[in-house]
C-alpha positions in Angstrom: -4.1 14.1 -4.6 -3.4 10.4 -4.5 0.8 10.5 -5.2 2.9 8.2 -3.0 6.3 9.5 -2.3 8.8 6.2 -1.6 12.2 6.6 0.0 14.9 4.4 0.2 17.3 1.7 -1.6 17.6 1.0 -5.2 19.4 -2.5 -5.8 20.4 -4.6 -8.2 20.1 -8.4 -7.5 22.4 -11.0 -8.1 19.3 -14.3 -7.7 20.6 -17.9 -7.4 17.8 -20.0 -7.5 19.8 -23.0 -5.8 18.5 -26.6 -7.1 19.3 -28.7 -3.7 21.7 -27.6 -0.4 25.1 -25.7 -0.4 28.1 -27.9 -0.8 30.2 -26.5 1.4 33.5 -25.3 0.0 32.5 -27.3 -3.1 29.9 -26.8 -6.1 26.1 -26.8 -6.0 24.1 -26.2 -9.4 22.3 -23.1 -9.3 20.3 -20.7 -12.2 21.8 -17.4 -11.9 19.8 -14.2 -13.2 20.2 -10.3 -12.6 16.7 -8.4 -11.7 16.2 -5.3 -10.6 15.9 -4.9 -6.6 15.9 -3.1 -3.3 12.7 -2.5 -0.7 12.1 0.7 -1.8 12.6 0.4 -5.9 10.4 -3.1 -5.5 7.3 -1.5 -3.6 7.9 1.9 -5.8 7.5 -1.1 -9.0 4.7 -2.9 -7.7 2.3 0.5 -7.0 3.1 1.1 -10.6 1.9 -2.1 -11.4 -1.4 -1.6 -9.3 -1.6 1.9 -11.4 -0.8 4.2 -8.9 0.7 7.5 -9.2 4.1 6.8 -7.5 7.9 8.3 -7.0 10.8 7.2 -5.9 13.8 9.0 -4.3 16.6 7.0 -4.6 20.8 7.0 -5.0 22.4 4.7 -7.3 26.1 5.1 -8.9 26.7 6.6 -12.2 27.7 3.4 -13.8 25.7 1.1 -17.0 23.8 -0.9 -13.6 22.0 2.2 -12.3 21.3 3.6 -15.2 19.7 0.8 -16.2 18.1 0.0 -13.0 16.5 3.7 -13.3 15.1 3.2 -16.8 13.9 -0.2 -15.8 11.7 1.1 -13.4 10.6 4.2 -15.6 9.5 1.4 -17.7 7.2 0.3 -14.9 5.4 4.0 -14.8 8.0 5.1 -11.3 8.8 8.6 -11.5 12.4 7.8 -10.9 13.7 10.8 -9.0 16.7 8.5 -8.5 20.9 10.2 -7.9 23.1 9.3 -10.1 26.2 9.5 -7.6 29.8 9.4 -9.9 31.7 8.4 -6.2 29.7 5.5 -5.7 28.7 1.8 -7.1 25.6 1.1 -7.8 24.0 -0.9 -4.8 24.2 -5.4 -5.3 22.5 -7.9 -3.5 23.0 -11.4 -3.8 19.8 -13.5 -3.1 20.3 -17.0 -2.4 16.9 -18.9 -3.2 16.3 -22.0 -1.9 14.3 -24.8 -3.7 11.0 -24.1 -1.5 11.1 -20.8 -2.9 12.6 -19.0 0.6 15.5 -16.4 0.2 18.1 -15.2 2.1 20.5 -11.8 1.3 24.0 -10.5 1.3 23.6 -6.7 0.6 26.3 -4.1 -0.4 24.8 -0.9 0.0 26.9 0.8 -2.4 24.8 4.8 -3.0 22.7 3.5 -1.0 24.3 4.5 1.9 24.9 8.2 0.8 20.8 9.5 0.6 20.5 12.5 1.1 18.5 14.8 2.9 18.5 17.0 -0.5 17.7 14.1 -2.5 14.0 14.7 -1.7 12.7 17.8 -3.6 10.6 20.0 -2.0 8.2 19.5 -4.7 7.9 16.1 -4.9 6.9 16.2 -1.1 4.7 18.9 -1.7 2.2 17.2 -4.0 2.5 13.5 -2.1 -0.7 12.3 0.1 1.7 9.5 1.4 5.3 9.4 2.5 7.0 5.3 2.3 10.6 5.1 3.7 12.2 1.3 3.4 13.7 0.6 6.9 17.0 -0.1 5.3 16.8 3.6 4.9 17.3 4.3 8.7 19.3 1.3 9.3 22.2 2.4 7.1 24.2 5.3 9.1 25.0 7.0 5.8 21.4 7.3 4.9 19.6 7.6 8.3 19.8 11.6 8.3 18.0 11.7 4.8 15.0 9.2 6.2 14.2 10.9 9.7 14.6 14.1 7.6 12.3 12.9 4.9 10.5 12.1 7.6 9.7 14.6 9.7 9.0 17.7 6.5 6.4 15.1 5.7 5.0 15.3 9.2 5.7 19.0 8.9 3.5 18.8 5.7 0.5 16.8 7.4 1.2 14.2 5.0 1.2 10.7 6.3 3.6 8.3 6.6 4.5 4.6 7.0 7.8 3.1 7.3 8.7 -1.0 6.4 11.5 -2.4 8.8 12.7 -4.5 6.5 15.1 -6.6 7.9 14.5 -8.6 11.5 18.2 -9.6 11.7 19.2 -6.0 11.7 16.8 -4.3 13.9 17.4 -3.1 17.5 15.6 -1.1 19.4 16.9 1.8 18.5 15.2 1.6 15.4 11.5 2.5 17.0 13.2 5.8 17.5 14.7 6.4 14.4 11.0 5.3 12.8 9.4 7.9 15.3 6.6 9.7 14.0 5.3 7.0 10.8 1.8 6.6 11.5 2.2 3.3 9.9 3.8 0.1 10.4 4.3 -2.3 8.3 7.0 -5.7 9.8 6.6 -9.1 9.0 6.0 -11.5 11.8 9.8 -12.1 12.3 10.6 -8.1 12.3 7.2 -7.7 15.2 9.1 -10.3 16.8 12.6 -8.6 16.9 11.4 -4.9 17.3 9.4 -6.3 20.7 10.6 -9.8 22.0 6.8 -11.1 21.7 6.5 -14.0 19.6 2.9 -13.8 19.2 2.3 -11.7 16.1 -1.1 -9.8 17.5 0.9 -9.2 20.3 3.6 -7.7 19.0 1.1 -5.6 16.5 -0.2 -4.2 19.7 2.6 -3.0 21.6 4.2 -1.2 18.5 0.7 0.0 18.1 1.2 2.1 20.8 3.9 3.9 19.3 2.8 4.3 15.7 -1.1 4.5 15.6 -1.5 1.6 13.1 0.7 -1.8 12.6 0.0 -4.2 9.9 1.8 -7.2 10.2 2.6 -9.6 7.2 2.0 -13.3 8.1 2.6 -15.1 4.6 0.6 -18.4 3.9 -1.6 -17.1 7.4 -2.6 -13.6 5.2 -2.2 -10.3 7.4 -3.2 -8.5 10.4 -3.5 -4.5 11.3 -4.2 -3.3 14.4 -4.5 0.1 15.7 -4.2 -1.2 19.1 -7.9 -1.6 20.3 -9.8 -3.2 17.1 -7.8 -6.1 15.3 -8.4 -7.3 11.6 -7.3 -10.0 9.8 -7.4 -11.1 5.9 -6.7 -14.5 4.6 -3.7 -14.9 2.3 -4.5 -15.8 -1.6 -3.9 -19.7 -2.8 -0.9 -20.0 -4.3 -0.3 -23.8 -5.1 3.4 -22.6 -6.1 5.2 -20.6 -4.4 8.1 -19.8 -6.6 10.2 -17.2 -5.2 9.3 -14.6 -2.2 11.5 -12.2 -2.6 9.4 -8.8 -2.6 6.1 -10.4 -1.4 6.4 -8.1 1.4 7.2 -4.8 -0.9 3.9 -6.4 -3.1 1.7 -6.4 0.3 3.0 -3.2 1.3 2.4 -1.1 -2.1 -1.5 -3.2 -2.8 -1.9 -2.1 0.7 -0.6 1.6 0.6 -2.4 2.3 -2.9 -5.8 0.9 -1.8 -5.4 3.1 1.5 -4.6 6.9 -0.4 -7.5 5.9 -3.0 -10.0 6.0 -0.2 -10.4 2.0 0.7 -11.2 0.9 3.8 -8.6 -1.0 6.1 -10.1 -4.6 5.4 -10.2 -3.7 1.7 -6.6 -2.5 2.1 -5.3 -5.7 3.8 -7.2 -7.9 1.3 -5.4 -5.6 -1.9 -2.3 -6.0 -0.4 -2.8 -10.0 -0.2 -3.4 -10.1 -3.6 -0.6 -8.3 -4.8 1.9 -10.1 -2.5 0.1 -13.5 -3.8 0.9 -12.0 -7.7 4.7 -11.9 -6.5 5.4 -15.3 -5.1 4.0 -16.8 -8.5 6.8 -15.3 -10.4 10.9 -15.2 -9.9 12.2 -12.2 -8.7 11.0 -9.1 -6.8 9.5 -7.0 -9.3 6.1 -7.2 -11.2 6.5 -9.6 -14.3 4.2 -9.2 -17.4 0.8 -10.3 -16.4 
């Protein structure tokens, strides 16, 4: 039993891929294109990509954009066990690219926000080895009560679990309860930061090591760390001589990582899997896997 259960927001993504600064109540020239998007629906995509057996529970409105953003991923071999809510738009993100290749979001949560606990089928949960919830998950108050309680039948179930925070500039520290019980955490260096106050990435692995077990933290060009709060490992990032957009290099770490960990890898394996994958994403535009 190798299925990964993931949890969380389905979005689509309105990308500008800027070519210079914002003018400032003016015009900049931009490239404009809609992909598919959220932390859950990318990492969900990308285990697909790396051929593992995957679902995602998910809420999106009954409108042409979710129900296209749900066949999309089918397409990408997700069991899409994805809500479509008739009260609710479909989830929209606007991603501003700059021409380095860094992005930065405006999110409307749209069905997002409504998860619910019943979303997640007792079935689905039943025949998982892995339980994934996107931090935006718990961040939203609509959708919080659906993550902790997706979170704790997994527990219930002995089934492991690992959350993604997802976004340093909305975390507090409230959010290390509301992620209680994952045995696995997986921030970038800026989340670690927020989520502790240490700037020192293996520092801040370490402390929120002793509340979840094991931390991997994503370091971009410097690769990845995990930590399980005694031994420390690191793995080198991939080349990339081009970074073209990063958008979902951290979902793309996250699912090499998550799909090399159920299939019985070990954790150096694991980290050096989900380098690869996250390498794969920021050679392509958007934050989905592109046609190899």
């Amino acid at each position: 039993m190798s299925r990964i259960v993931v949890l969380g927001d389905l979005m689509v993504d309105v990308v500008v891929r800027l070519s210079g600064p914002l003018a400032q109540a003016s015009d900049a020239p931009a490239e404009i294109r809609f992909r598919g998007g959220g932390s859950a629906a990318n990492t969900a995509a990308w285990l697909g990509a790396a051929g593992a057996d995957v679902a995602l529970v998910a809420r999106v409105g009954d409108d042409e954009r979710g129900r296209g953003a749900v066949e999309e991923l089918r397409g990408m071999g997700v069991d899409t066990r994805v809500v479509l809510d008739p009260g609710q738009s479909t989830g929209t993100c606007l991603v501003l690219i700059d021409p380095g290749g860094e992005r930065t979001m405006a999110p409307d949560a749209g069905a997002n926000d409504a998860l619910s606990e019943e979303d997640l089928a007792e079935d689905l949960l039943a025949g998982a080895a892995h339980l994934h919830v996107s931090g935006y998950a718990l961040l939203r108050d609509g959708s919080r009560a659906a993550a902790r309680g997706a979170i704790e039948r997994a527990l219930s179930a002995g089934i492991g679990v690992s959350v993604d925070p997802s976004s340093s500039a909305l975390l507090g520290a409230s959010f290390l309860d509301w992620a209680a019980g994952a045995g696995l955490l997986l921030p970038n260096a800026s989340e670690a930061h927020a989520l502790t106050g240490d700037s020192d990435p293996e520092a801040a692995a370490r402390a929120l090591a002793e509340r979840f077990g094991e931390v991997v933290v994503t370091l971009g060009p410097a690769g990845a760390l995990w930590t399980d709060g005694d031994e420390v490992l690191r793995a080198a990032a991939e080349p990339v001589d081009d970074v073209v957009d990063s958008t979902g290099a951290g979902d793309a770490f996250a699912a090499g990582f998550l799909h090399a960990r159920v299939t019985g890898a070990s954790t150096a394996e694991a980290l050096a899997a989900g380098c690869k994958l996250a390498a794969r994403a920021v050679r392509q535009p958007g934050a989905r896997p592109q046609a190899a």
